[in-house]
C-alpha positions as a Markdown table, in Angstrom:
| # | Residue | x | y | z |
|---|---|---|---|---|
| 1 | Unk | 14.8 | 0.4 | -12.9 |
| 2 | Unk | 17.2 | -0.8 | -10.1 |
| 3 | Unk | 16.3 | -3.8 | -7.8 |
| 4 | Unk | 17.7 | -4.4 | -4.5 |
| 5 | Unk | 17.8 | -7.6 | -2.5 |
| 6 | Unk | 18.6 | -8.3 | 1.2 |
| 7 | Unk | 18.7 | -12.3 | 1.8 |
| 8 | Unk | 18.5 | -12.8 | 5.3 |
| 9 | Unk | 21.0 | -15.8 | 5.5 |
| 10 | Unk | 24.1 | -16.4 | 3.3 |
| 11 | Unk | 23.3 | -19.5 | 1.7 |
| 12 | Unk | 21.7 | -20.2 | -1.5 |
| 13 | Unk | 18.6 | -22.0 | -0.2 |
| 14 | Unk | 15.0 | -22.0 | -1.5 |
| 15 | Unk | 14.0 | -17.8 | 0.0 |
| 16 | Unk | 17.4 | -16.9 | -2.0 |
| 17 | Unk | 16.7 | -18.6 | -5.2 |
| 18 | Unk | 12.9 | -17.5 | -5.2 |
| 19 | Unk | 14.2 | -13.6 | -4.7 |
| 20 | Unk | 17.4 | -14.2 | -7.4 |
| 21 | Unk | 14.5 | -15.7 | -9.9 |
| 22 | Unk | 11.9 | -12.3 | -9.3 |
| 23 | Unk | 14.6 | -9.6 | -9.6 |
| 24 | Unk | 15.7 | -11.5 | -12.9 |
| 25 | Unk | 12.0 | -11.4 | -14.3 |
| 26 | Unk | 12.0 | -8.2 | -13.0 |
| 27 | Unk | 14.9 | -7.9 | -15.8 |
| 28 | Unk | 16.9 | -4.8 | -14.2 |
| 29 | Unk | 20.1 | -3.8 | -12.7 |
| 30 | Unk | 20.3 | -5.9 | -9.5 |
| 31 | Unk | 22.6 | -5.5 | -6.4 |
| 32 | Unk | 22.7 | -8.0 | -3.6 |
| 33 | Unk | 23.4 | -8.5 | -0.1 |
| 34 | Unk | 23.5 | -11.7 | 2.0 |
| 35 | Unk | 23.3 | -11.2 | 6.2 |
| 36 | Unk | 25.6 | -11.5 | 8.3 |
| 37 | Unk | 27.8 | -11.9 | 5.8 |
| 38 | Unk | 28.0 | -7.8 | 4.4 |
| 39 | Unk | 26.4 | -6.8 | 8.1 |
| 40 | Unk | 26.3 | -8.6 | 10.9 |
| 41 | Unk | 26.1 | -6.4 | 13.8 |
| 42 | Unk | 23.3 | -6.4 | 16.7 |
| 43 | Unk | 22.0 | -2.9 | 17.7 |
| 44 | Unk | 24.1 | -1.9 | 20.8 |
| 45 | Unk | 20.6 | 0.2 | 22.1 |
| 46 | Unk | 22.8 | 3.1 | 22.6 |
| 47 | Unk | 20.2 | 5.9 | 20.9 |
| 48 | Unk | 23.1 | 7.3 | 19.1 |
| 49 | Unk | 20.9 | 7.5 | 15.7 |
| 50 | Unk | 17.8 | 8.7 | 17.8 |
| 51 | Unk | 18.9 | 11.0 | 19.5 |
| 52 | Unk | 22.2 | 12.5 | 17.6 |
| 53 | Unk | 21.9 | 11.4 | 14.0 |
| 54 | Unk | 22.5 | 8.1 | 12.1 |
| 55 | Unk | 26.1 | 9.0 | 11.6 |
| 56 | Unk | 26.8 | 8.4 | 15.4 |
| 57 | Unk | 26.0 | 4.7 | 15.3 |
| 58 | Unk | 28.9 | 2.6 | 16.0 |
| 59 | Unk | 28.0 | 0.3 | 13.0 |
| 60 | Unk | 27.4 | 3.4 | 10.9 |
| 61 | Unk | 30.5 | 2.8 | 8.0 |
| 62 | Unk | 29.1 | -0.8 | 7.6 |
| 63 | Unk | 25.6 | -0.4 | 7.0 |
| 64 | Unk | 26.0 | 2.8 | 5.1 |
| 65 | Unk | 26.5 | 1.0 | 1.7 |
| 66 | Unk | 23.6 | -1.4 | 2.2 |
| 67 | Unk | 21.4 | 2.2 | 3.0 |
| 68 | Unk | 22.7 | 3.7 | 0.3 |
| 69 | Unk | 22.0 | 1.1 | -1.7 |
| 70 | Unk | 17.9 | 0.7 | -0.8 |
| 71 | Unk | 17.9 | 5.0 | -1.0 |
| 72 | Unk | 18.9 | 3.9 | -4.9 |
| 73 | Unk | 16.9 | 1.1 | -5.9 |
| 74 | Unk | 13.1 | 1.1 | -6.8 |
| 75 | Unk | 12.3 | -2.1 | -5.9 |
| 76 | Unk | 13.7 | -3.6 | -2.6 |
| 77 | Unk | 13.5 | -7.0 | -2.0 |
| 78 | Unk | 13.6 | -8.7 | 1.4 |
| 79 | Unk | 14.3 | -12.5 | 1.9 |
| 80 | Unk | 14.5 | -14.6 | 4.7 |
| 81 | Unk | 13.6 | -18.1 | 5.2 |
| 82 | Unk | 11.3 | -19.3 | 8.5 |
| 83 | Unk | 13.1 | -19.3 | 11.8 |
| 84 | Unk | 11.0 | -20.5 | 14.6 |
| 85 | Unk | 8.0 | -18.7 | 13.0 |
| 86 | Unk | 9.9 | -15.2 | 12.2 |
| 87 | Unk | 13.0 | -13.6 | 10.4 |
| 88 | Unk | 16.3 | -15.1 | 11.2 |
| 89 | Unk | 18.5 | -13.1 | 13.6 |
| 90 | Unk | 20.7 | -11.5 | 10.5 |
| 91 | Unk | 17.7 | -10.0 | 9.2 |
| 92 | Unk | 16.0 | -9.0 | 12.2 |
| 93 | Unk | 19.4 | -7.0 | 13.9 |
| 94 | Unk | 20.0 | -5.4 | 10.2 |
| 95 | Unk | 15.8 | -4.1 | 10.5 |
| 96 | Unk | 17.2 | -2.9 | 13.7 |
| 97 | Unk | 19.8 | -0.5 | 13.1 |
| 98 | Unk | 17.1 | 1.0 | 10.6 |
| 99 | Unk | 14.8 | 2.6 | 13.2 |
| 100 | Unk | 15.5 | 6.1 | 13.1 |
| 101 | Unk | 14.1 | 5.6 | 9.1 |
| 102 | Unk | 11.1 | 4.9 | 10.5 |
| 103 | Unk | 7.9 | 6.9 | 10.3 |
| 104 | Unk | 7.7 | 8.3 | 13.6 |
| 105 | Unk | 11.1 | 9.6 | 13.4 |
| 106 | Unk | 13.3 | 10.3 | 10.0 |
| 107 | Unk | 11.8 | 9.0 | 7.1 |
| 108 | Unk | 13.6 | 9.3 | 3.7 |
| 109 | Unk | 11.8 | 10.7 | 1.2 |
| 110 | Unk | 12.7 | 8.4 | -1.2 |
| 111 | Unk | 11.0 | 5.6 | 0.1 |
| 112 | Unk | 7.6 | 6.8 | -0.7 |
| 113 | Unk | 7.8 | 5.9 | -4.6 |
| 114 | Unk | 9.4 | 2.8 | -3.8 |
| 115 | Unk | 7.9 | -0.6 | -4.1 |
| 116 | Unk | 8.6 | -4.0 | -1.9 |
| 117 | Unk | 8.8 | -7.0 | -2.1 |
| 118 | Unk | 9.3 | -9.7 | 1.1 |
| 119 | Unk | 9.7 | -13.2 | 0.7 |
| 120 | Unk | 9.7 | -16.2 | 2.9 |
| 121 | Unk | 9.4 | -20.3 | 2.9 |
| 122 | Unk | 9.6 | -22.7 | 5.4 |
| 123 | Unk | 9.4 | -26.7 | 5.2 |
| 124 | Unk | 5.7 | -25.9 | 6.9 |
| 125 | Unk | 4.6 | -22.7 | 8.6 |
| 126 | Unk | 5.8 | -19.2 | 9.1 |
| 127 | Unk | 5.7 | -17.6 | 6.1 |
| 128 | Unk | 3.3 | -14.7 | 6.9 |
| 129 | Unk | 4.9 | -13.6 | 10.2 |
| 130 | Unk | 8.0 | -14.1 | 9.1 |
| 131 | Unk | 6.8 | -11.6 | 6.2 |
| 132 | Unk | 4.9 | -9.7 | 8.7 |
| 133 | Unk | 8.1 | -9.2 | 10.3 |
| 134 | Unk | 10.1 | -7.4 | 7.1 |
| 135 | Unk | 7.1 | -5.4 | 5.9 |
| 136 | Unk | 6.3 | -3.8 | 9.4 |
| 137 | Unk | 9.8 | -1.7 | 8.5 |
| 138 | Unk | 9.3 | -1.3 | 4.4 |
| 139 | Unk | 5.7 | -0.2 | 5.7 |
| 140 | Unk | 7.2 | 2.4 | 8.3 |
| 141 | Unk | 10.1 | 3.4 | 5.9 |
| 142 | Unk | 7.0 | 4.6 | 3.7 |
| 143 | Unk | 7.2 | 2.4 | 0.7 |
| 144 | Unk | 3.6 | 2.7 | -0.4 |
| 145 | Unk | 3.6 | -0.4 | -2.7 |
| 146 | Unk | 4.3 | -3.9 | -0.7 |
| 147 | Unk | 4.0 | -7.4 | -2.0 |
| 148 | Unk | 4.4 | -10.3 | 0.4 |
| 149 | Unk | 4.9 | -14.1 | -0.7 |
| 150 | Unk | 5.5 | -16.9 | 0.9 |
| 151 | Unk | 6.2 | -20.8 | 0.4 |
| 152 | Unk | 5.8 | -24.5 | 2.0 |
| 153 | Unk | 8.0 | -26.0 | 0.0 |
| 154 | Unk | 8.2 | -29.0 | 2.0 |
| 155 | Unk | 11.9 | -29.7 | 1.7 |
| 156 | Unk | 15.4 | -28.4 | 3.1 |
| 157 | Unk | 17.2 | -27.5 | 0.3 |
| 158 | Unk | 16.1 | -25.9 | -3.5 |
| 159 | Unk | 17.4 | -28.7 | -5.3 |
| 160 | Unk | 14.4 | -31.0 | -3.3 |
| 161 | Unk | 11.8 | -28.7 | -3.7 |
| 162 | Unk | 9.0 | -30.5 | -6.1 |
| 163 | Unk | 8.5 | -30.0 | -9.9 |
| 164 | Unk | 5.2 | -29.4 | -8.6 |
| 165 | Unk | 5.9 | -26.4 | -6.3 |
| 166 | Unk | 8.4 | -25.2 | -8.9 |
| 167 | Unk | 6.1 | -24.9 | -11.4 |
| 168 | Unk | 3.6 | -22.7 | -9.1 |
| 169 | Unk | 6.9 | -20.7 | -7.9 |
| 170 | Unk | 7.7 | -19.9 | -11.8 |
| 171 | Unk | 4.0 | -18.7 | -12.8 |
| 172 | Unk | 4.1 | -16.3 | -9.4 |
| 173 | Unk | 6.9 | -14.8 | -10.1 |
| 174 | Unk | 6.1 | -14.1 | -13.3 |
| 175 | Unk | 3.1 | -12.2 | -12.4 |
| 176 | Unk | 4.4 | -10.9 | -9.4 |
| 177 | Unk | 7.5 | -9.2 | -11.4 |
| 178 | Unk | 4.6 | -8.2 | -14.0 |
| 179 | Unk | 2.6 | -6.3 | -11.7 |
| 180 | Unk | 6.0 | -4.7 | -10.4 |
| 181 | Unk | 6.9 | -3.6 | -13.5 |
| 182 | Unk | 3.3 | -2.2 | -14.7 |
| 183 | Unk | 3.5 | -0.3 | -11.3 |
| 184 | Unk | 7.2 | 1.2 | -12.0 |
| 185 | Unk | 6.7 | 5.2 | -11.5 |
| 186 | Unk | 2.9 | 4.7 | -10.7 |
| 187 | Unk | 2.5 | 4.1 | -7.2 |
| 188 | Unk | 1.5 | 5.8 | -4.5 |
| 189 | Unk | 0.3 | 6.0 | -0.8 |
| 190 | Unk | -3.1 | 4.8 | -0.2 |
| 191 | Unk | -4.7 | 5.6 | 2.8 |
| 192 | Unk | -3.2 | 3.5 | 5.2 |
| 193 | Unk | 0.0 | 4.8 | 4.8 |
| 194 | Unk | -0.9 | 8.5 | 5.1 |
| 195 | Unk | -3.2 | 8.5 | 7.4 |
| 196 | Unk | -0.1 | 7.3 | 9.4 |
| 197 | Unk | 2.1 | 9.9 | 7.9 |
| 198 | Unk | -0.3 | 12.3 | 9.3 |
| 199 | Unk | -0.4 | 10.8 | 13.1 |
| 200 | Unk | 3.3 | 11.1 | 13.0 |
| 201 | Unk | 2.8 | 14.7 | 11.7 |
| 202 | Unk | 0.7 | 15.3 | 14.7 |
| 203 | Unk | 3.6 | 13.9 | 16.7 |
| 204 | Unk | 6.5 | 16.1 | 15.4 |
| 205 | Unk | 4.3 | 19.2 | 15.8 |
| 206 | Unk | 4.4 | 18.9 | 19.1 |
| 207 | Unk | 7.2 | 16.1 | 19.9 |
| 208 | Unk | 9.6 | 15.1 | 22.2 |
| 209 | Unk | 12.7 | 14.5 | 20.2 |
| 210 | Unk | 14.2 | 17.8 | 18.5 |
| 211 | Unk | 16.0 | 16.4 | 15.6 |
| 212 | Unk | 13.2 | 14.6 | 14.4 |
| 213 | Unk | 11.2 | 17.6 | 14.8 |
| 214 | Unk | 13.5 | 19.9 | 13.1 |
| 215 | Unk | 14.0 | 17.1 | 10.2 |
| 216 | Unk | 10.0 | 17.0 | 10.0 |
| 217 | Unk | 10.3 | 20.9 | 10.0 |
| 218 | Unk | 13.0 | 21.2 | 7.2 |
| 219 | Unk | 10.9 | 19.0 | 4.8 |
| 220 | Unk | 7.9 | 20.8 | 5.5 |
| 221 | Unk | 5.9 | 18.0 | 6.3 |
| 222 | Unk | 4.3 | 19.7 | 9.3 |
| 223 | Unk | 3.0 | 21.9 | 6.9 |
| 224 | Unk | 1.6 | 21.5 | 4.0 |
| 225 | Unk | 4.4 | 19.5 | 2.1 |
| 226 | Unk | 4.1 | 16.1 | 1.4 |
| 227 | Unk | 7.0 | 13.3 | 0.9 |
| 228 | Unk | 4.9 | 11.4 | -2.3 |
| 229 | Unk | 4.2 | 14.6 | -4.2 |
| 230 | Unk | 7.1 | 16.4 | -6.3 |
């Protein structure tokens, strides 16, 4: 099993040390990437990847190692600590570039056996839009199986976090990389998921866009194929 996780800051604060502690009790290979530091760029809104193909972004040669690296992994962890109630800007403009992934255009196949993971703390409040705001794209990508978590842990750096609050942040991970690792090769779309597979179906059947609708075409997913079933 291969775990991926995207910190949405470079520091090593409470969201990155919760994240480095899960993909160790998860106990497999690991790669990591910390934003902005291994992509920083803002989508330009140019349509390049919408309209031509990914490989026409202008940021295309530095995210492709981060893309190729989620296409890899089975689990793919997000992280990003509370900024003024959502994802920090790294994190957000990285989501960003990722659009044309999305359901309603070109999802990867991949994705649909994948499981995610997003995590989030804040001093206070945040935590679930802030999740809300990373599992909106592991949602659209298709990854069927998505855990969220989030933490008050009441303090601006790891090393003040209570023993308290440590404790509680040990037992849940330990469960949560349990339940990740009972579901390794297991999961699969539940209703949700397809019955938004199928809208977007509808779409590319009759859409607007025509490489979307010859990549729907070429996977034979306006037909009777299916992205979750070999």
């Amino acid at each position: 099993m291969k775990t991926l996780i995207i910190n949405g800051q470079n520091h090593h604060g409470s969201t990155y040390h919760i994240g480095k502690e899960l993909a160790d009790k998860i106990g497999s290979e690991t790669k990591e990437f910390f934003l902005p530091k291994d992509f920083g760029e803002f989508c330009l809104g140019c349509t390049g990847c919408f309209v031509k193909g990914e490989e026409h972004c202008p940021h295309y040669e530095k995210l492709k190692p981060i893309v190729e690296a989620i296409d890899e992994a089975d689990v793919v962890i997000l992280t990003s600590p509370v900024y003024v109630m959502h994802a920090t800007g790294p994190m957000k403009a990285f989501l960003d570039h990722l659009g044309y992934r999305w359901m309603v255009h070109r999802p990867e196949k991949k994705m649909f056996k994948k499981q995610g993971v997003c995590i989030s703390t804040a001093a206070g409040a945040g935590m679930k839009s802030t999740n809300k705001d990373m599992s909106d794209s592991l949602f659209n990508w298709g990854i069927p199986k998505i855990y969220k978590y989030g933490m008050a842990v009441a303090a601006t750096g790891w090393e003040e976090v209570s023993e308290k609050k440590l404790v509680k942040i040990h037992k849940d991970m330990d469960r949560l990389a349990a339940d990740i690792k009972n579901n390794h090769g297991k999961v699969k779309p539940g209703m949700k998921l397809k019955g938004w597979f199928m809208i977007c179906r509808m779409v590319q059947k009759n859409g607007y866009n025509p490489l979307d609708m010859d990549y729907w075409k070429q996977n034979g997913w306006t037909e009777g194929t299916r992205p979750w079933k070999d």
